[in-house]
N, C-alpha and C positions, 0 to 999 in steps of 0.2 A: 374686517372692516378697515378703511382707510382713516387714519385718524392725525391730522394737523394737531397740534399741541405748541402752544407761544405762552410767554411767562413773561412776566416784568416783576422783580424781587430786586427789594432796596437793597438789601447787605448784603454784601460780599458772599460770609458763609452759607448764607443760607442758598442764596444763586446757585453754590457751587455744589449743593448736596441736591437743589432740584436736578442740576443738569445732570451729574453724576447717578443719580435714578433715573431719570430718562435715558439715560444710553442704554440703561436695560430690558428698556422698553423699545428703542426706535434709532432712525438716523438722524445725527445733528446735521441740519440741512442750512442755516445760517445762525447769528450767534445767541436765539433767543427761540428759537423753532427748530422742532424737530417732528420728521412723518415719520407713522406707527403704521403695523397693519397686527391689530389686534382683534382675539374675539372679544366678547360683550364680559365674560369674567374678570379677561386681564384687564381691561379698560376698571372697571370696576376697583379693582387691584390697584391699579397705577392713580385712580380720584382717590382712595383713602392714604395711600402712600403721602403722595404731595400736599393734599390738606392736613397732611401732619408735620409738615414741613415747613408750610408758608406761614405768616403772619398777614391772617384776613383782611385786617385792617389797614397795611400797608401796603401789601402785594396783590399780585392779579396772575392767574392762570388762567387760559381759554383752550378749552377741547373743544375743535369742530371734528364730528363723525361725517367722513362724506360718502354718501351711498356710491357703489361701484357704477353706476350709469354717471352722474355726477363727475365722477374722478378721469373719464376720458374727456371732458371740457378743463381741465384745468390745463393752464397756460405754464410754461418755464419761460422765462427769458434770462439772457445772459448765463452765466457759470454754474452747471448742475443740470440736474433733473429730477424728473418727478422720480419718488421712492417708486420702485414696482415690487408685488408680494416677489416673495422667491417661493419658485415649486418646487417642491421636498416629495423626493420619492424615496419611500420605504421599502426596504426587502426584505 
């Protein structure tokens, strides 16, 4: 699944350990958003991670999952582009 993920974290450290976990999730694609292309476990994996990270009360994370019909309407404009899965062939 395609998965947008954006963050707004007040402190410093804290910021740095969300984004710092999401790289191991996905590509930082500008300085608060990063695309994922995860299944439904890691996604899973990656909400308990960062809800143990943030400070509910002051912070904000949003995971949109976009279905793969969806993800050919999305637009790039200016520097970059959309993440594409990588095909991984086994031998």
């Amino acid at each position: 699944m395609f998965v947008v993920v954006t963050y707004d974290v007040v402190e410093d450290r804290r910021r740095n350990k969300v984004m710092k976990t999401l790289k191991g999730y996905g590509r930082h694609v500008q300085k608060s958003v990063f695309e994922c292309h995860l299944d439904p476990p890691r996604i899973e994996a990656m909400v308990r991670k960062l809800s143990g990270l943030i400070d509910p009360q002051k912070d904000s994370v949003r995971i949109y999952v976009i279905p793969p019909r969806a993800l050919r309407k999305v637009i790039a404009l200016g520097v970059g582009e959309v993440t594409r899965e990588e095909k991984v062939v086994v031998v």
